[in-house]
Structures are given as C-alpha cells and as structure tokens.
N, C-alpha and C positions, 0 to 999 in steps of 0.2 A: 522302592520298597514294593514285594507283592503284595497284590491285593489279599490273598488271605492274612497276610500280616498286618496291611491293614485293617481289615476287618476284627480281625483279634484287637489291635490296637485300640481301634473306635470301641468294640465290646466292653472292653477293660475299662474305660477308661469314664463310659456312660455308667457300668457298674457303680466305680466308684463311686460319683456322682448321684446318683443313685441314694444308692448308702448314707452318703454323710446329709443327704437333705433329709434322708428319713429320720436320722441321726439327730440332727439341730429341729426341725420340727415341730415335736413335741417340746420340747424346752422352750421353743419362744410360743407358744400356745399357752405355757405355763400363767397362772398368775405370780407377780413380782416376787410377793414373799410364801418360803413355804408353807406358811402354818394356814392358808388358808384350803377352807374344806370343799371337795368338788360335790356341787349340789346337783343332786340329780330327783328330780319328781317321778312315778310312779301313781298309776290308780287301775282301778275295777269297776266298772260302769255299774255291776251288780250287786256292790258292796256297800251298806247305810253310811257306814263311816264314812268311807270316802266319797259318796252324795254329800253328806252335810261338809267334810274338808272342802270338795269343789264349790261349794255354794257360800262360805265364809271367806275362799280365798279370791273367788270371784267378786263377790262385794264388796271385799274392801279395798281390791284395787279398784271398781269404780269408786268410792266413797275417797281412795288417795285421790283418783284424779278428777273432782269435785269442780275445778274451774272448766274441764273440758265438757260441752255442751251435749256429748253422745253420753256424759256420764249418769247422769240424774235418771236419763230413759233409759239406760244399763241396768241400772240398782231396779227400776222399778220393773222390769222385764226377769229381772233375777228374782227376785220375789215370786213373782206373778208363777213361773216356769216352778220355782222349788219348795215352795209355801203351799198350803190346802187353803181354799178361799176363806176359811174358818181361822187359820194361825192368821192371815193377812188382815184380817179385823181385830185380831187382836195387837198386833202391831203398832194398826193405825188406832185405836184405842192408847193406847199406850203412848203415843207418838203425840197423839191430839193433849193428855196431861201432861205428861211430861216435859211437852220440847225439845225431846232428843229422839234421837234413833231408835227404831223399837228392834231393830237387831243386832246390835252392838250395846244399845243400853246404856247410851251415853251419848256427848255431844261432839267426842273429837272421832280421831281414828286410831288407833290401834297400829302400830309398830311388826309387831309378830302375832303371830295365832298360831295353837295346834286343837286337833282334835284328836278326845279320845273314845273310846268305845267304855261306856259303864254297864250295859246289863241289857235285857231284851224279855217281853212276856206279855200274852195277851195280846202279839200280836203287833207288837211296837218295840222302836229300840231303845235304848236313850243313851245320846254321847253326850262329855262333858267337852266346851269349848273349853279352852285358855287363850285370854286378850289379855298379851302385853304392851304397855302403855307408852314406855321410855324403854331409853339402853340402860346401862351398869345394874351394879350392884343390888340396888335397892328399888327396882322398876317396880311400878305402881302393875298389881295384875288381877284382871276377874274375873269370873268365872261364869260361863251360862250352859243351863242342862235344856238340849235339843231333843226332843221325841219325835219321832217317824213311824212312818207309816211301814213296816218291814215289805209288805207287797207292792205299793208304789214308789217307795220311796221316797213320801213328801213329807216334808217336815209340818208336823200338826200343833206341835207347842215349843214354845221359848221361852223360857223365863230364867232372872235370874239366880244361881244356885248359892245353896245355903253356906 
C-alpha cells in the first residue's frame, strides 16, 4: 500500500475514533438517571447576597463536618472574617443562653439553605436566610434576617425573622 494511502488510512480511521470517544464521553460523564439537575455555583465578590450565601454555606459545611478537628477553628475563623466584632458578641450572647448556635439558631445543622435579598437603606442590606432541616414533604424550615454592612460587606445583625 502507499504511503499516502496510508496515511489517509491512519487519518480516517483516528478520525473515527476520535468522534465516537467524543461521542460516548459525555454520556458516561452523565449521572445514572436523567432526572437529575446539573448544579452549577456561581458568585460576585461585590454583591451582599452573595457575601451572606458564601458565609452560610461556608459554615455549615464546617458545622456538617463537626467531628473533623480543622472544623470548629473554620466556623470560628468564618465568623471572625464575615461578622462585625459587635454581630460576634451578639452571637456569643446568644450562644452563652441558649446553648445553641447563634448563627444557625439552633442546636443541629441544617440540610439545605438559600438566601434571599429583602430590601436595602440607610446604608445596610437585609437578606432573608432559609434553613431547611429535613428532606420531603413536610421539612421542618426557619427563617433568619441577616443585616450588612452595604460598604464592607459584614454582616452586623442576625436574628431570628418573624
């Protein structure tokens, strides 16, 4: 055979090849069934919202992983970084009667969270969390209204909403 034939040959034939891996690829990348949703994150370093989303979702993945020993100096490092020294006394106020979490506002952890943006003035924002508890139907959920600092972007008050 000549070689420009085979060269065509071999061309042809890594084509192929080619192809059908691009082909099957994505499909074994897939998850098993289709009905699940591709998550994708997304933020704004300069956006309140998504300062208090990054600072809820940060915490309570240390707060999930509670037994691991970086976790405790995580949460309290996340504090310290996204708190005003002032919300952080209130906190631990809060933390000192209670016996639970003074950013969560409770004793366990929370399942899902979103945050939302409610209003802005004076100077401050205020977003509402949502702390969901359990899966199905009837999940146990709470609600806390976060205030920030619109120029620093530190959150100045927590409590929880009515």
């Amino acid at each position: 055979m000549p070689v420009r034939n085979r060269t065509t040959l071999f061309t042809a034939v890594a084509l192929a090849a080619g192809l059908s891996l691009a082909a099957v690829t994505p499909a074994l990348a897939r998850p098993a069934t289709s009905h699940a949703a591709v998550a994708v994150a997304r933020g704004d370093a300069r956006n309140v919202t998504q300062h208090v989303a990054d600072f809820y979702g940060a915490y309570i993945d240390a707060a999930w992983a509670g037994e691991d020993k970086a976790a405790g100096a995580e949460a309290k490092a996340l504090r310290a970084f996204y708190l005003t020294p002032a919300a952080q006394k209130k906190v631990a106020a809060y933390e000192a009667e209670e016996h639970a979490d003074g950013i969560l506002f409770a004793q366990n952890v929370p399942v899902r969270w979103q945050v939302a943006y409610t209003g802005s003035g004076a100077g401050h924002a205020t977003n509402r969390v949502t702390l969901t508890w359990s899966d199905g139907p009837h999940a146990e959920v709470t609600r806390i209204d976060v205030q920030s600092d619109l120029r620093t972007l530190k959150i100045t008050d927590l409590r929880p909403a009515d």
